[in-house]
C-alpha positions as CSV (number, residue, x, y, z in Angstrom):
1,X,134.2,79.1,102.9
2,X,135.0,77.7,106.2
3,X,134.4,80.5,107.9
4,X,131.1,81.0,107.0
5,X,130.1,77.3,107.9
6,X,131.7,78.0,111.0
7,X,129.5,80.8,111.2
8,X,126.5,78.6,110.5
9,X,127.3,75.8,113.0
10,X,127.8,78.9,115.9
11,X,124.5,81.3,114.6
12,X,122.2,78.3,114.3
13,X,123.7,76.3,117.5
14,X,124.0,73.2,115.7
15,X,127.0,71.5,117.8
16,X,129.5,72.0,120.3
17,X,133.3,70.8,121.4
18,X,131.7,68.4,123.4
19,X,129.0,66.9,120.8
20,X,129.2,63.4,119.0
21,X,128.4,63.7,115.4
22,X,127.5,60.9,112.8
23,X,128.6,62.3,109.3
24,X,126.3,60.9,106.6
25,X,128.9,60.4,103.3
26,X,127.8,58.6,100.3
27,X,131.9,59.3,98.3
28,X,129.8,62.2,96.4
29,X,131.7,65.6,96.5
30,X,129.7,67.7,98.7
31,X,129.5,64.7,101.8
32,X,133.4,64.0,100.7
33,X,133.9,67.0,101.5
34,X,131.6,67.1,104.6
35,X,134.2,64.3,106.0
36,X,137.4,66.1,105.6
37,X,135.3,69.2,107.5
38,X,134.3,67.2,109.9
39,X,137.7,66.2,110.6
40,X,139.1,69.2,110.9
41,X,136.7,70.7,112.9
42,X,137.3,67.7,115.9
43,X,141.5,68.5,115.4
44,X,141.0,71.7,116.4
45,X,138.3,71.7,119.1
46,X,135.2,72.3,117.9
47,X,133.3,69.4,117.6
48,X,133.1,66.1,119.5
49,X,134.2,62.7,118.9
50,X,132.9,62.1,114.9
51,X,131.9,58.6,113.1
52,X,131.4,58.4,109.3
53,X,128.1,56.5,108.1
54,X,127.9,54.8,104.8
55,X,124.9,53.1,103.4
56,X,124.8,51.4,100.3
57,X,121.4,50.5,98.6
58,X,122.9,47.9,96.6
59,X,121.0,50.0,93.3
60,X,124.1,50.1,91.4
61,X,125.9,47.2,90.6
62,X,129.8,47.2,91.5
63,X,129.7,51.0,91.3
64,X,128.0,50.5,94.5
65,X,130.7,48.7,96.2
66,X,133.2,51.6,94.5
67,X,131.6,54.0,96.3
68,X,131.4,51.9,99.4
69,X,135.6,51.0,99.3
70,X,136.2,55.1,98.7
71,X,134.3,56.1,102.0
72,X,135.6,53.3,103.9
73,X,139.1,54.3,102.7
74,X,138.5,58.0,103.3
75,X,137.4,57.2,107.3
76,X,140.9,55.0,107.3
77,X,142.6,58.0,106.0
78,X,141.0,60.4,108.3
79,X,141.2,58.3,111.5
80,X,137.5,58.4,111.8
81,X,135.2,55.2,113.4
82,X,133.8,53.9,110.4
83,X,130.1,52.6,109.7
84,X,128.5,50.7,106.9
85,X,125.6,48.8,105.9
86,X,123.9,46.9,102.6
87,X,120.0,47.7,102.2
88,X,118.3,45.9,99.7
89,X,116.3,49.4,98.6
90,X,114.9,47.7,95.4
91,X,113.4,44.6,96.9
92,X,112.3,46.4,99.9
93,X,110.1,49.0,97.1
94,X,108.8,45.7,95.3
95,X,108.0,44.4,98.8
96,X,106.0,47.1,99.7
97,X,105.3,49.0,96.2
98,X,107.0,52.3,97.8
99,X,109.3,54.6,95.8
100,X,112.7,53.4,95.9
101,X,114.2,57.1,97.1
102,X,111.9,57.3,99.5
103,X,112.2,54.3,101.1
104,X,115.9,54.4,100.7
105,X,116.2,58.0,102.3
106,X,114.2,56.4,105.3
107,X,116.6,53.4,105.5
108,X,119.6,55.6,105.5
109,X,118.0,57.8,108.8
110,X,117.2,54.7,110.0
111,X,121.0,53.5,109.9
112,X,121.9,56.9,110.7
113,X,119.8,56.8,114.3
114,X,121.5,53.0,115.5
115,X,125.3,54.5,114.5
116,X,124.5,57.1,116.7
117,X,123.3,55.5,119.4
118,X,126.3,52.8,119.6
119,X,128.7,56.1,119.1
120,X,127.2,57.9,122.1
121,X,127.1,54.5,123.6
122,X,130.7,54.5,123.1
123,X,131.5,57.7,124.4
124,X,129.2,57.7,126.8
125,X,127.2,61.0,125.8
126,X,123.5,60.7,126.2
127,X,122.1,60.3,122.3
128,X,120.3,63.5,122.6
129,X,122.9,65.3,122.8
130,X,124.6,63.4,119.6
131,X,124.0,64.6,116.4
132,X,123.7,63.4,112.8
133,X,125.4,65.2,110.3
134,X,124.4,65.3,106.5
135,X,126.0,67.3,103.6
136,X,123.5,69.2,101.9
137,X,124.3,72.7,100.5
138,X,122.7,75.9,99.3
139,X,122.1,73.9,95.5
140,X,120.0,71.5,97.3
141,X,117.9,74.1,99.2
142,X,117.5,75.7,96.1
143,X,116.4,72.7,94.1
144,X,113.8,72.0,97.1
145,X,112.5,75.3,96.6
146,X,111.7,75.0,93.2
147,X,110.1,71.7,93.7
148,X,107.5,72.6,96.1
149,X,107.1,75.4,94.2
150,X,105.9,72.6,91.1
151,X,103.9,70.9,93.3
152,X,103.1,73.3,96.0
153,X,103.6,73.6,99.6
154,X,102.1,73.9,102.8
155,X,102.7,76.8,105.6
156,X,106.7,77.6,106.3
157,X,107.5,74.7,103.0
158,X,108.9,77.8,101.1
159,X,111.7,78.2,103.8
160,X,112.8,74.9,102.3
161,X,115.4,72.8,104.6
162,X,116.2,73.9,108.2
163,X,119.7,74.0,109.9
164,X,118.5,71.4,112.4
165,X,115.4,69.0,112.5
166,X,115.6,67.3,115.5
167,X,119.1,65.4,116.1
168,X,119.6,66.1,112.2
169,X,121.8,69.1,111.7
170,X,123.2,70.9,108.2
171,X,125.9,73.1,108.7
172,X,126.5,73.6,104.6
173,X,123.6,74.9,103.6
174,X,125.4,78.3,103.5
175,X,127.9,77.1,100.8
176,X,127.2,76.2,97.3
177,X,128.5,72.7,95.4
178,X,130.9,74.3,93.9
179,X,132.4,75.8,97.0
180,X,132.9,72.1,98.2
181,X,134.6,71.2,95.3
182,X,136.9,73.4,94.8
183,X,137.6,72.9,98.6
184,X,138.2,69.5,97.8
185,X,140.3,69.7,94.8
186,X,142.2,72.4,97.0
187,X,143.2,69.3,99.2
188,X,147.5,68.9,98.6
189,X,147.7,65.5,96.7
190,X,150.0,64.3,99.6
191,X,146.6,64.6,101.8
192,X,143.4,63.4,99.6
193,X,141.8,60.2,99.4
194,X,141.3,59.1,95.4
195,X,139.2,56.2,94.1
196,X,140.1,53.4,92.4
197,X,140.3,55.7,89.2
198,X,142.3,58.4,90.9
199,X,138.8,60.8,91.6
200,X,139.3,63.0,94.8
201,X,135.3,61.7,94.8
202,X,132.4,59.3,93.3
203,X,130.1,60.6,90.7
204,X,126.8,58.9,90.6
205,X,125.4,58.9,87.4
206,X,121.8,58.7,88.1
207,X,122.0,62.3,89.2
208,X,122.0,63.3,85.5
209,X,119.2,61.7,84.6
210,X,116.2,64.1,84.1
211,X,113.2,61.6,84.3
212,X,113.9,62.2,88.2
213,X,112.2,65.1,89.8
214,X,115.4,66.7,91.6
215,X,117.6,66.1,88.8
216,X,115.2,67.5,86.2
217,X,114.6,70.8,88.5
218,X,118.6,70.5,89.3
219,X,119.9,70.5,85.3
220,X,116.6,71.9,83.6
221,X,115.4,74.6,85.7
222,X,117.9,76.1,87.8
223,X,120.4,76.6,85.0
224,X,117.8,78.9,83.4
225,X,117.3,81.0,86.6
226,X,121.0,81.2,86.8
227,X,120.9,82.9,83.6
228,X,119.1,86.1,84.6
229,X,120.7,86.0,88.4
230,X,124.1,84.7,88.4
231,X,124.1,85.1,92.3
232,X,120.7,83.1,92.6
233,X,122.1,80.3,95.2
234,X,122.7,83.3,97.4
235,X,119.5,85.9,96.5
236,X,117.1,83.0,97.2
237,X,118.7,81.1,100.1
238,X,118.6,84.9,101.8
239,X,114.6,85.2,100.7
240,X,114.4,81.2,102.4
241,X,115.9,82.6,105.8
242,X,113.4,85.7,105.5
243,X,110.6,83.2,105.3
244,X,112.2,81.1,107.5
245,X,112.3,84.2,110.6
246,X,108.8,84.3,109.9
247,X,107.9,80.7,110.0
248,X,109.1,80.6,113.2
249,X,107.5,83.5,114.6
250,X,104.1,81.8,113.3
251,X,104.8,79.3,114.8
252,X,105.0,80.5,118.6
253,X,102.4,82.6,117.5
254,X,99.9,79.4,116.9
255,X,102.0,77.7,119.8
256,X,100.4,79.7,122.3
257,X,97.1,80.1,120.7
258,X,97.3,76.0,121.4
259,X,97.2,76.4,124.8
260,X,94.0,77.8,125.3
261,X,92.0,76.2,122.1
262,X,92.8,72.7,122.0
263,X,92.2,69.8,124.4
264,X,94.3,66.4,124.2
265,X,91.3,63.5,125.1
266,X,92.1,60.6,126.9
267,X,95.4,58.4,126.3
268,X,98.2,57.3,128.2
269,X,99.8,60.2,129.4
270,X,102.9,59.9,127.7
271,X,102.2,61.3,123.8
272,X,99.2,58.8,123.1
273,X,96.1,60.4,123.0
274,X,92.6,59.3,122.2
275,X,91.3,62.4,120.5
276,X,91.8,66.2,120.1
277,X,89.2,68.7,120.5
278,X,89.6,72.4,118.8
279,X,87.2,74.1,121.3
280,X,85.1,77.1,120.1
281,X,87.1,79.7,120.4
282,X,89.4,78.2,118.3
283,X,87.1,79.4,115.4
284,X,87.8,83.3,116.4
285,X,91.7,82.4,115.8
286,X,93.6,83.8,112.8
287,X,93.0,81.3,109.8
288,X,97.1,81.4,109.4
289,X,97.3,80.2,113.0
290,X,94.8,78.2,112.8
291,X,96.4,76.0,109.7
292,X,99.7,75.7,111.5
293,X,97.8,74.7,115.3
294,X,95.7,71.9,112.4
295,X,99.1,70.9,111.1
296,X,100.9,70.0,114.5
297,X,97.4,68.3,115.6
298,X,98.1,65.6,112.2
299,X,101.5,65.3,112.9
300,X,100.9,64.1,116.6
301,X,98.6,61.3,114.9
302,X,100.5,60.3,111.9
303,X,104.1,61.6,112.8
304,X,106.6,63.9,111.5
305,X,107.6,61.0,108.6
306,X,103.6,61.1,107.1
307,X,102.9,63.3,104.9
308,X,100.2,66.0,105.8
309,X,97.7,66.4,102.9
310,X,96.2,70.1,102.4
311,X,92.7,68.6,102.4
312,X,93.0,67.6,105.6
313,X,93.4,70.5,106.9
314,X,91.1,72.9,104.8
315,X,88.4,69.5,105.7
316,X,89.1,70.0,109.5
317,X,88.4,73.7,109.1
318,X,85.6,73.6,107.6
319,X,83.8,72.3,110.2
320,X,83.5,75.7,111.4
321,X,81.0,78.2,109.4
322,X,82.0,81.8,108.4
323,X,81.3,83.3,111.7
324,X,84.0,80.5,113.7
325,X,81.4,78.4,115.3
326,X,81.4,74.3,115.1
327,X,78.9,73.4,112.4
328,X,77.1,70.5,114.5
329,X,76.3,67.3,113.0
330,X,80.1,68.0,110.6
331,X,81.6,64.4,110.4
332,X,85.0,64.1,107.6
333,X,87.2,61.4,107.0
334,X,90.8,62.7,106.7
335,X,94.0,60.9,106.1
336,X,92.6,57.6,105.6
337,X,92.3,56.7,108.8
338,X,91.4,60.2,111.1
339,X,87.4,61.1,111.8
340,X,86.4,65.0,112.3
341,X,83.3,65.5,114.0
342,X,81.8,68.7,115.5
343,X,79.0,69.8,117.8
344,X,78.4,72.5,120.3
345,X,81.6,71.6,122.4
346,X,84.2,72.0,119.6
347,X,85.9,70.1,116.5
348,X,86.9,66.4,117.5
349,X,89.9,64.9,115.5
350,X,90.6,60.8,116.7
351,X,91.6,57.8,115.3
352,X,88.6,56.1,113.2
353,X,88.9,53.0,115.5
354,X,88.2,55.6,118.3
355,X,85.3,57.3,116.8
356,X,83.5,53.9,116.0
357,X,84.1,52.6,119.3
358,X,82.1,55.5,120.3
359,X,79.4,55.7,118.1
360,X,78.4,52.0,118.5
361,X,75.6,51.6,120.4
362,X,75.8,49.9,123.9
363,X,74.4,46.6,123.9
364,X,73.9,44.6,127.2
């Protein structure tokens, strides 16, 4: 097993002898064992000074704390900087009437980002080069694949999670759950960290609960498919990298077609723009391009956190008829807050502020 995530951190470049890392461990058994990796990895060389981050969402009583004391006690054991912080998730979702994973997910990046600044800080590495370091593991790919396939997905969603997203980088998503466990119960008793109870790790016991999405795909659905293919973890996380290989060449595919169909308007030179044009010719472009080159245009305006509806992009598109030219006179509202409009010089996407401001008529 640790060859092959070895494997995974050299074939996808994720980090290097010289690179900080910020391990994300919540006491479960895959990011408890994610810490003792981690550990052993910087022992012998190969990765860079590590930290271990642990958030607690206060969601769970004392069990909470539990899991809190473990991790701390793990990092002690380890001899690995230590990180923690309390997030009020559940007033923060009646605050704002978000869902309380989501917003605690985005709390715990959030954390994840300011440990890894004062690490790098520390050892004086610039935080680009630093990386943050999260446990998730073939089972988890799987379950996201199964998901999106419920709900549905947009272009490249079927490759389900990537190695690396930006400083974010997964180095188990080779290895299964079980692989991590037994790992972890492998551990000489002389050597492991237990809990309070004696547990090598901390079960959280919302994960059985099926009225949650992932836990209803994770203990409903997947145990099915693993009846007819015993070896599905490692069938379908080879079919995700096919997709994924493809994905990417897609993508510098509709990369280049960007170059010569799209115009950034306006702005302030540094990622801020005013507006983006999709020039004619971008109607003679491959519709599977064109969805992807539609897709990085949202993202620029709403970011990489907002979610991209499917609307919105079949909306934006058809503002070009069947033979690729820019219907004049098109005008679409997309994303609540984005204005499409077309004419004889291309497709305009801008803010709806920005389109107004336009539109209104000059008054003396």
């Amino acid at each position: 097993m640790i060859d092959a995530i070895e494997k995974t951190i050299r074939t996808q470049g994720l980090f290097s002898a010289a690179t900080p890392v910020i391990a994300m461990v919540s006491g479960g058994s895959d990011s408890t064992a994610l810490a003792y990796l981690i550990s052993d990895l910087y022992k012998r060389g190969l990765v860079g000074q590590p930290a271990i981050l642990h958030v607690n969402h206060l969601l769970r009583g004392e069990d909470a704390y539990a899991d809190q004391r473990f991790v701390e006690k793990l990092a002690a054991r380890l001899e690995i900087p230590f990180f923690s912080c309390e997030i009020d998730v559940a007033a923060l979702a009646k605050a704002t009437g978000g869902n309380e994973e989501a917003i605690g997910r985005n709390e715990r990046y959030l954390a994840a980002h300011e440990a890894l600044e004062s690490l790098c800080r520390h050892v004086m590495i610039p935080i680009s080069e630093g990386r943050i370091v999260t446990a998730h593991t073939q089972d988890d790919r799987v379950e996201n694949f199964y998901m999106r396939s419920i709900v549905g997905t947009g272009p490249g969603g079927f490759r389900s999670m990537l190695y690396a997203n930006g400083p974010v980088v997964r180095p188990l998503l080779d290895v299964s759950r079980r692989a991590l466990r037994d790992f972890v119960n492998n551990i000489p008793a002389d050597e492991v960290v237990v809990d309070e109870e004696g547990n090598r790790w901390r079960e959280d016991a919302t994960n059985a609960h099926t009225d949650r999405f992932r836990a209803f795909v994770r203990h409903e659905i997947i145990p099915k498919a693993k009846e007819r293919n015993g070896q599905l973890l490692d069938t379908l996380c080879r079919t995700m990298n096919l997709i994924a290989d493809e994905d990417d060449f897609l993508d510098s595919l509709a990369s280049e077609a960007t170059e010569s169909n799209l115009k950034w308007i306006g702005g302030d030179g540094e990622g801020s723009f005013d507006g983006c044009r999709l020039l004619p010719s971008f109607g003679a472009v491959a519709r599977p391009l064109q969805r992807r080159m539609v897709m990085a245009v949202l993202e620029a305006f709403i970011g990489n956190e907002g979610r991209i509806e499917s609307a919105s992009i079949e909306a934006i598109l058809s503002a070009f008829d069947e033979e690729g030219a820019p219907i004049s006179g098109f005008v679409a509202n997309v994303q609540g807050n984005l204005a499409v409009s077309a004419n004889k010089q291309g497709v305009l996407v801008e803010p709806m502020a920005v389109f107004r401001a336009r539109r209104k008529p000059n008054r003396a």
